[in-house]
C-alpha positions in Angstrom: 77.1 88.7 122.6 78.4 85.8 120.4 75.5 83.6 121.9 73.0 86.6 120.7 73.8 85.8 117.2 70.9 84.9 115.0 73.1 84.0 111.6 75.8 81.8 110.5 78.2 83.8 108.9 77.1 81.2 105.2 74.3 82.1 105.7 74.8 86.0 106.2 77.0 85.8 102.7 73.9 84.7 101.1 71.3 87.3 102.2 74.2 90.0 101.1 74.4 87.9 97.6 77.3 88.9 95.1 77.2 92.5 94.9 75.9 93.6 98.8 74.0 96.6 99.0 74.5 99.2 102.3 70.7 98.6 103.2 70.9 94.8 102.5 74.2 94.9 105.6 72.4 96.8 107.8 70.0 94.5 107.7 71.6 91.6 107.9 73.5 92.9 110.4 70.6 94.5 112.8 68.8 90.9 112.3 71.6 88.0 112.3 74.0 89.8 114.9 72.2 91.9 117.3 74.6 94.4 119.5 77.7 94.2 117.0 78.5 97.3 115.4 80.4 97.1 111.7 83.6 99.3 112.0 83.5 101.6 109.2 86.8 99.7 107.7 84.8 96.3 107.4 81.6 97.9 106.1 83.7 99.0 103.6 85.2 96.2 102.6 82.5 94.2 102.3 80.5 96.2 100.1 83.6 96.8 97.9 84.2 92.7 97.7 87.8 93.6 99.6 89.3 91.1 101.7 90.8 92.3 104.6 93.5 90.4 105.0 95.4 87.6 103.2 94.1 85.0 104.6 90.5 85.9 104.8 89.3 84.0 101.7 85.9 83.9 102.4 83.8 87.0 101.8 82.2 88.6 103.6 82.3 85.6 105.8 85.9 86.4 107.8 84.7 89.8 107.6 81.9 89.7 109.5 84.1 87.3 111.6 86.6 90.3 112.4 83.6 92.6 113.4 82.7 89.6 116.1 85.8 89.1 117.2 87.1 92.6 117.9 83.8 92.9 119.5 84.1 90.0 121.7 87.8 88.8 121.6 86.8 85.3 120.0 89.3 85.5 117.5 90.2 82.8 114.8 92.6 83.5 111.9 92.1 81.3 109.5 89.3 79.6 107.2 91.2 76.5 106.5 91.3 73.0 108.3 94.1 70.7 108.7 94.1 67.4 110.5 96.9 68.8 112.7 96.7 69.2 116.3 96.4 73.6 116.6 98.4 76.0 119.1 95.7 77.3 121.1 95.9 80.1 124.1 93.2 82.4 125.7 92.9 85.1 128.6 90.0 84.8 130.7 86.9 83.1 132.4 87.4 79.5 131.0 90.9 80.2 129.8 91.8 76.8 131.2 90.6 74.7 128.8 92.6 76.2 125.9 95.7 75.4 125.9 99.1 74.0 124.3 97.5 71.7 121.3 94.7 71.1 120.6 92.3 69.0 118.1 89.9 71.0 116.1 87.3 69.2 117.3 88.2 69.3 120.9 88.7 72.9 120.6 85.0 73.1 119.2 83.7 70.6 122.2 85.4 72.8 125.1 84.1 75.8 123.4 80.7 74.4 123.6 80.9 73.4 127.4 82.3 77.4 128.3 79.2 78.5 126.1 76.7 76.7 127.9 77.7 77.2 130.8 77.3 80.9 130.3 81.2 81.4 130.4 82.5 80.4 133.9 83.9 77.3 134.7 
């Protein structure tokens, strides 16, 4: 699924605008993620500018992000960055390369490699 996507999540936020319209997120939805559903709880809080949680600054950006990850179990929780190394875990077909502490940009690199390889390793 997460390799079906047709839209950054920026660039989502912009076709919705500031004040997103129900037609405008079914549309962006139907053409920038194809398969994902939008739980009724998201859908509503991104037309009513509600974050979702408190760390979920971005909008509708992390919102959008929760729909993907409850839909695919590619979770992250948080927008921020820090230069720190990250705890990192996972279940599954290339759960091996995410472990203990990680880089933020070895994290993005190993995610890469279990993308493209169609998730087996």
């Amino acid at each position: 699924m997460i390799a079906g996507i047709r839209m950054s999540l920026d660039k989502a936020a912009e076709r919705l605008g500031a004040k997103p319209t129900a037609e405008a997120l079914d549309k962006v939805i139907a053409e920038g993620f194809p398969g994902f559903r939008l739980d009724e709880d998201l859908r509503d809080a991104i037309l009513n500018r509600r974050a979702i949680e408190r760390n979920a600054t971005y909008l509708p950006q992390s919102t959008l992000g929760r729909m993907i990850a409850r839909q695919t179990g590619a979770y992250w929780g948080t927008a921020g960055h820090t230069p720190e190394p990250v705890a990192v875990g996972a279940i599954g077909p290339g759960a091996i390369g995410f472990r203990g502490y990680m880089d933020n940009t070895d994290f993005a690199k190993e995610l890469h490699k279990l993308i493209d390889s169609g998730g087996v390793r």
